[in-house]
Each structure stands twice: as structure tokens, then as C-alpha cells.
N, C-alpha and C positions, 0 to 999 in steps of 0.2 A: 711102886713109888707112891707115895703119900702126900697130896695136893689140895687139902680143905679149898682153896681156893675152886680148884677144876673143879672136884666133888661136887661142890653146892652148884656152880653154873650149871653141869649136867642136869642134874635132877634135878631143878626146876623147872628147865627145859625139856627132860622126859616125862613130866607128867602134864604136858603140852603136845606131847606126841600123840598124835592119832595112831592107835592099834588096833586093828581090826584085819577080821578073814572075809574073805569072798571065797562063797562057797562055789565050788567049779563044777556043779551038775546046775544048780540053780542062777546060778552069777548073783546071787543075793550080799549084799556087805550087811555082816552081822559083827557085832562086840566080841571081842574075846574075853571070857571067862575070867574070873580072880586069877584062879591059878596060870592062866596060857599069861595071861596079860603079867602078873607077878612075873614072872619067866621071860618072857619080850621084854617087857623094862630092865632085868639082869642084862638081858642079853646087851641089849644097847646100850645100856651105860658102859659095860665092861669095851666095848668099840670102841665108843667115846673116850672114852679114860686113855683107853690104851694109844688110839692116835696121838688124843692129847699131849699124852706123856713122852708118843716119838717127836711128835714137831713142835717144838719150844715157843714157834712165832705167831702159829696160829692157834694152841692150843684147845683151845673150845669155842665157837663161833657159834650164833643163831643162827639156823636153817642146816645147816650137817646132820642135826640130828634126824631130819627128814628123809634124807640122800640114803642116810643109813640105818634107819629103821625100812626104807624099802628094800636094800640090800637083804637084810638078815629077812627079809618076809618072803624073798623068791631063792635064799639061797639057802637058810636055814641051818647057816654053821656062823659064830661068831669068827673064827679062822679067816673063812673064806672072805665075809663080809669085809672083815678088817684087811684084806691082801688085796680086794678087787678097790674099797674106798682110799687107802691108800695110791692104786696105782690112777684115780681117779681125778684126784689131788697132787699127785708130783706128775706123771708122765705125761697128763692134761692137762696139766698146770692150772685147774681149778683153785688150791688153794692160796693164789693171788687171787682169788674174790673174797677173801675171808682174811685173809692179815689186817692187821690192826687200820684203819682207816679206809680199808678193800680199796687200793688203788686201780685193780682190774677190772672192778666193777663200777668203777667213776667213769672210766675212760670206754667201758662197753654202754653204759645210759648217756654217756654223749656224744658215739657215736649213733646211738639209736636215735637221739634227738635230730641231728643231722641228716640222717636217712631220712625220716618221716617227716619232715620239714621239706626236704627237695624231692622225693617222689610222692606222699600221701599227705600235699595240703589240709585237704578238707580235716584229715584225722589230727593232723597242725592244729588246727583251729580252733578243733574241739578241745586238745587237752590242753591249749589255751587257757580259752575261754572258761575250761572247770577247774582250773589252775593245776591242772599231772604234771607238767614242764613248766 
């Protein structure tokens, strides 16, 4: 399906995606290559796209693209990624953080504020004081 609209959201936000390997003999993070990196951004965009195009409400949202560039980086199948971030978003109900106005995410930063206000004053105070709350 054909969505100028999604298209452009994505890839402005894929080339804001950090891509990179960690090398598992050294634990080094190094850059991926033109070509791996051309090919990881296929790969995530086509994720992206594809959710988008299942869920009509939340379409394309900042920060997904994170969620799901780690998918495809430990799972290494577009399929897979797309079947596990799907069930990530519906069975978790994740994507009420991400519908238009993220109502789930209003309601988890105000619960957070509440928490840390009646057990962690002093941390109260601070993100007073440097105005986080």
C-alpha cells in the first residue's frame, strides 16, 4: 500500500536510527558498513511501513523505530521482527503509548510522578527544583 505520508515519517526517522554491531568475541560497538547499514535501513523501514499500514491509529510514531531496529538486530528476519513487534504492541498493549496524543503514556508519567513524590522526596525535589515535573 502506498502512503507518502508514512513513507516520509519513516525515513526521516530511520536515518536517526542508530545502527550498529557489537562485535561478540570483543564486545566492541562498531558502525555498520554502507552496504550492512543500506540493508538495516531496508530492513526497518519495510517493519515500519508494514505495521503502519496494519494499524491505521497509530501508524508511525517516534521511538518504534528503536523498539524495532533492536528486533531485526537480535532476530535478523524482517518476518520475525514484524510478528514479535506486533505482538508487542497489541498483546502488551504497548501501542496505547503511541496513539495520537499517547493517552497511556500521560497516565504512566503521572503515575510516576505520584510514586516519586510519596516514596522518593528528595528525588521530588530535585526534579522540581530543575523543573523534569
Amino acid at each position: 500500500m502506498v502512503n507518502p505520508e508514512l513513507d516520509s515519517k519513516i525515513e526521516k526517522d530511520i536515518d536517526r536510527t542508530a545502527l550498529f554491531k557489537i562485535d561478540k568475541k570483543t564486545k566492541e560497538i562498531r558502525k555498520s558498513n554502507f552496504l550492512e547499514f543500506k540493508d538495516k535501513k531496508k530492513n526497518l523501514f519495510n517493519v515500519l511501513k508494514a505495521y503502519g499500514n496494519y494499524d491505521s491509529e497509530v501508524l508511525y510514531c517516534q521511538g518504534t523505530n528503536y523498539i524495532v531496529a533492536l528486533l531485526l538486530y537480535h532476530l535478523d528476519s524482517e518476518r520475525l521482527a514484524f510478528w514479535v513487534f506486533y505482538q508487542l504492541m497489541n498483546k502488551f498493549f504497548w501501542r496505547f503509548n503511541y496513539l495520537n496524543k499517547t493517552p497511556k503514556l500521560i497516565r504512566l508519567i503521572d503515575s510516576f510522578k505520584i510514586k516519586v513524590k510519596t516514596e522518593i522526596e528528595d528525588l521530588h525535589d530535585y526534579f522540581e527544583n530543575t523543573e523534569v515535573i
